[in-house]
C-alpha distance (Angstrom), angle and dihedral (degrees) to the residues before:
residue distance angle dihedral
X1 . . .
X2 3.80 . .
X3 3.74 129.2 .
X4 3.78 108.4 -149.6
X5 3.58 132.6 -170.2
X6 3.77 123.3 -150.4
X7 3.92 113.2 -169.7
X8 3.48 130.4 -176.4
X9 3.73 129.1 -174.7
X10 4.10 120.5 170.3
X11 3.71 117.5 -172.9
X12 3.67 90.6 158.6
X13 3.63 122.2 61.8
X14 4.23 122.4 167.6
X15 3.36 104.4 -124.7
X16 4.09 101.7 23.1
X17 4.17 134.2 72.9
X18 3.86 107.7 -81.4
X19 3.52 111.1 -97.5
X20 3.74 123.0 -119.6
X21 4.05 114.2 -140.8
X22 3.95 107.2 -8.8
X23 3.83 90.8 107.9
X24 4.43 90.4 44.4
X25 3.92 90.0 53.3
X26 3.99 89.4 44.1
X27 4.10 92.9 53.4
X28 4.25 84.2 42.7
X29 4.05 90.9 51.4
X30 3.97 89.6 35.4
X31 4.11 86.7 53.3
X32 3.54 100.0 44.7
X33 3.76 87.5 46.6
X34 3.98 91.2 56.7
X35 3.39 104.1 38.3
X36 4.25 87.5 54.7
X37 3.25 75.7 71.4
X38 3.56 92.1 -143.1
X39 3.68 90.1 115.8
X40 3.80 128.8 68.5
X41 3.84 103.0 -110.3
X42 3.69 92.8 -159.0
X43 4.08 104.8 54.9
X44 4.54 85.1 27.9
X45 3.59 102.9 106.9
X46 4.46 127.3 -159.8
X47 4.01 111.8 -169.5
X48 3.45 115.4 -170.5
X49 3.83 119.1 -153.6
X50 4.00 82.8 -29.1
X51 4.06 123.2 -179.9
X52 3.63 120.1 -91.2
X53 3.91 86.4 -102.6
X54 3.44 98.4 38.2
X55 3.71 82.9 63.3
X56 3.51 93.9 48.8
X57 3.46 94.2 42.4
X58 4.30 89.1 56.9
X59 4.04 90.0 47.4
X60 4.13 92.9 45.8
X61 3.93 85.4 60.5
X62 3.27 102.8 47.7
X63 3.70 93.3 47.0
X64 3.72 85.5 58.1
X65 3.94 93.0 52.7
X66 3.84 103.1 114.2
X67 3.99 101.0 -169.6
X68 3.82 82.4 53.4
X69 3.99 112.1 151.2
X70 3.89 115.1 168.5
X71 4.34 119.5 0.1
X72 3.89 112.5 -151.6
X73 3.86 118.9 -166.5
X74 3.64 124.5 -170.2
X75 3.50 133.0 -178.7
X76 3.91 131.2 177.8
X77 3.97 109.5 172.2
X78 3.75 135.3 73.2
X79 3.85 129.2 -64.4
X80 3.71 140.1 -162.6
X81 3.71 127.6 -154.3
X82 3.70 97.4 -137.9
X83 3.59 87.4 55.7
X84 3.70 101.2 49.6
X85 3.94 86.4 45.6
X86 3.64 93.1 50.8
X87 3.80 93.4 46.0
X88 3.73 106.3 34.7
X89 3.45 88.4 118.7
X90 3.50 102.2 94.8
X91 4.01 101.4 162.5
C-alpha cells in the first residue's frame, strides 16, 4: 500500500493580490512529509500555484491508484466558497 501526499500551495491567484508565503509553507509541509518517509516520494505529489486542471488532473490520478494506503491533502493559500461550490466536481 502507498501513502501519498498531495500538497497544494497558491500564492498566485488571477484575479486576487499575490500571496506572500502560502506556496514556502506548502514545499516545508510537503518536505517534512517525504522525508518521514512515511510517504512514497515517487507517486507524492507538491503543486505550486497549479491550474485549475492541473489540480484536477493530480487528484484524478491518485484516485485511480489501486495499492492506495493513506491520501494526505494540504493546502496553504486562499479560498472562496463560490469557487469551491462551482468546482467541487473534481472527477
Amino acid at each position: 500500500m502507498k501513502n501519498i501526499a498531495v500538497c497544494l500551495g497558491c500564492d498566485e491567484y488571477s484575479k486576487l493580490s499575490k500571496l506572500t508565503g502560502a506556496a514556502a509553507d506548502c514545499k516545508r509541509v510537503y518536505d517534512i512529509l517525504i522525508s518521514s518517509g512515511l510517504y512514497d516520494a515517487h507517486a507524492s505529489r507538491l503543486l505550486l500555484s497549479p491550474t485549475l486542471q492541473d489540480a484536477r488532473s493530480c487528484l484524478n490520478d491518485v484516485a485511480g491508484c489501486r495499492d492506495l494506503g493513506v491520501l494526505t491533502i494540504y493546502f496553504a493559500g486562499c479560498v472562496f466558497r463560490s469557487v469551491v461550490t462551482a468546482h467541487s466536481d473534481l472527477t
